[in-house]
N, C-alpha and C positions, 0 to 999 in steps of 0.2 A: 470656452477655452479649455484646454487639454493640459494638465499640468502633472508631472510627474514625479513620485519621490519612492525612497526603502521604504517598507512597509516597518520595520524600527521608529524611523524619522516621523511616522504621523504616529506611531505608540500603541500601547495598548487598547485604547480604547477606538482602534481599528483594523481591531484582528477578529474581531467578527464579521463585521463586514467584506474582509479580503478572503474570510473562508466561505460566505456566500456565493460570491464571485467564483471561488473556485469547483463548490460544488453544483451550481447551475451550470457552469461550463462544463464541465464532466459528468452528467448527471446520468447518461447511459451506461460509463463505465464502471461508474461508483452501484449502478442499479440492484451487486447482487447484494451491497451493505444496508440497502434502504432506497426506496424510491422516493421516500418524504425529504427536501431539503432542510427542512428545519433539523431532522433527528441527523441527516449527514455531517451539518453544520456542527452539531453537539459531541459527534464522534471525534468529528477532526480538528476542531477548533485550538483543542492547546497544542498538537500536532503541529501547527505553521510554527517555521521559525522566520520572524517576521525581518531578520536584514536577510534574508537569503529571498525576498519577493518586493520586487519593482512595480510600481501598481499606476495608474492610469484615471486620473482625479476628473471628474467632470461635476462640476459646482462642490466639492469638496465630497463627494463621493465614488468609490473606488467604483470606475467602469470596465476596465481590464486588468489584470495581472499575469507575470511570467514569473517563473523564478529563474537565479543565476548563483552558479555554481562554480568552484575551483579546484581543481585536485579532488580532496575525499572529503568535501565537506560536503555536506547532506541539506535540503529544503524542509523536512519533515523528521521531527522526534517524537515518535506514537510511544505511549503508554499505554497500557492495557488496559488497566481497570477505568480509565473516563472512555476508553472505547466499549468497554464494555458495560458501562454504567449507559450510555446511549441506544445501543445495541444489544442487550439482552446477554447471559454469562456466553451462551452457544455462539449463537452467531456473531457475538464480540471479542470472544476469543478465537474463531476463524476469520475472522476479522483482522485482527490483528495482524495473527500471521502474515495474511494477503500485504496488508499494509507492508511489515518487515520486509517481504523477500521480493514484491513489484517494487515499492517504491525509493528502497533504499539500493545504497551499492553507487560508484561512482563510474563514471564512463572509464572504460577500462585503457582506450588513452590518454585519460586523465594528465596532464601537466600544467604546472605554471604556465599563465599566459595562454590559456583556455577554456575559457566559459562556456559551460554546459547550459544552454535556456532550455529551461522545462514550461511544464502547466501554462501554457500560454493560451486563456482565453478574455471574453469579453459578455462581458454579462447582456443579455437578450436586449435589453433596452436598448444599447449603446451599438449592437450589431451592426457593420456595414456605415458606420459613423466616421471612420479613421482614428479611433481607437485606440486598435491595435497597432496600427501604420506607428502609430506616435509613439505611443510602448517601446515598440520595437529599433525605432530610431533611435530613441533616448540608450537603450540599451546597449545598442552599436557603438556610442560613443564612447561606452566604458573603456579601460587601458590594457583590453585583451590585443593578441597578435591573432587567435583564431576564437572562432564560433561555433559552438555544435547545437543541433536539435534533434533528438532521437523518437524515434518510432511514432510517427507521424501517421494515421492512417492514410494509405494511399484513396481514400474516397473522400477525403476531408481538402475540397478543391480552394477553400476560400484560403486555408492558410498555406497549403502549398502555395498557389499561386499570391500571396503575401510575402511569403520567403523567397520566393523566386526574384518580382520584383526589386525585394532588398540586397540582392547578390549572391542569395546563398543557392550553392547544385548541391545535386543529388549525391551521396555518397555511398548509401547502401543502401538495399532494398530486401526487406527478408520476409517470405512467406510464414503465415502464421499459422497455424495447426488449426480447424475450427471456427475463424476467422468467419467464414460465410457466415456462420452464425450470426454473427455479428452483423453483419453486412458488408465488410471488407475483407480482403484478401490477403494484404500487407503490409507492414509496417517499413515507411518510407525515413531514412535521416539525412541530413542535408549540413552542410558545411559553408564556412564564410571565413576565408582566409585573406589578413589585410598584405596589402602588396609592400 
């Protein structure tokens, strides 16, 4: 069974585990801070602020998470020196930076009655499980009028096509500089506005 709550509500002593979650899920994007999950885990861990992450309980541990957002409240509060205490002074203080200026900043149409979902993944175990479907259900129910998700790669087919099923289209599609590099071309967002 699939049970859902704030990452507040189950407390502290499951804000490790929900930075887990977040850094296996991300683990190529996070790759230039650390390719070890454990030392990622350390960088970012007091970083979550844990009511701003909705998570995805399967036997009482956290299989998915997203976070959700309103206006200019923010999912992440980095300090420097436990990033850098994780991460070495160099590359914890470019570190940081990165952290500052990617992860922070509100959606610039930001308003009441519009939740931003970010970080949405699902830890490897639980992949292809419906998960995320459930996640993402529970989240829709929130008492927003719209729904946003930003910069989606366009080569990331599972959860476009998870968004798509849950109603949300395409809203803007922006080529990314280097991006091949990567292995993607675009960052795709998508929109869910209730009738």
């Amino acid at each position: 069974m699939i049970a859902t709550m704030r990452g507040d509500e189950l407390g502290e002593g499951y804000r490790r585990r929900i930075t887990e979650v977040l850094v296996n899920g991300f683990a190529d994007d996070f790759a230039f801070f650390s390719k070890d999950p454990r030392v990622l885990a350390d960088a970012f861990e007091h970083m979550v602020i844990l009511e701003r992450f909705h998570v995805a309980l399967v036997d009482g541990e956290p299989a998915a998470i997203a976070s959700v957002t309103e206006g200019a409240q923010e999912c992440f509060a980095p300090e420097k020196r436990p990033i850098q205490q994780a991460l070495g002074w160099i590359r914890g203080t470019i570190s940081y930076r990165i952290v500052r200026s990617q992860f922070l900043g509100a959606y610039e149409d930001a308003r009441d009655g519009l939740a931003e979902i970010g970080f949405v993944t699902t830890a490897p175990a639980h992949q292809g499980k419906g998960v995320a479907t459930a996640l993402m259900r529970s989240i829709l129910e929130l008492p927003y009028d719209e729904f946003v998700l930003r910069d989606i790669k366009d080569t990331n087919a599972a959860a476009l096509g998870l968004y798509r099923k849950l109603g949300f289209a395409e809203t803007v599609r922006r080529p990314v500089k280097f991006a091949k590099r990567a292995g993607f071309s675009d960052y795709v967002s998508m929109g869910l506005r209730r009738a």
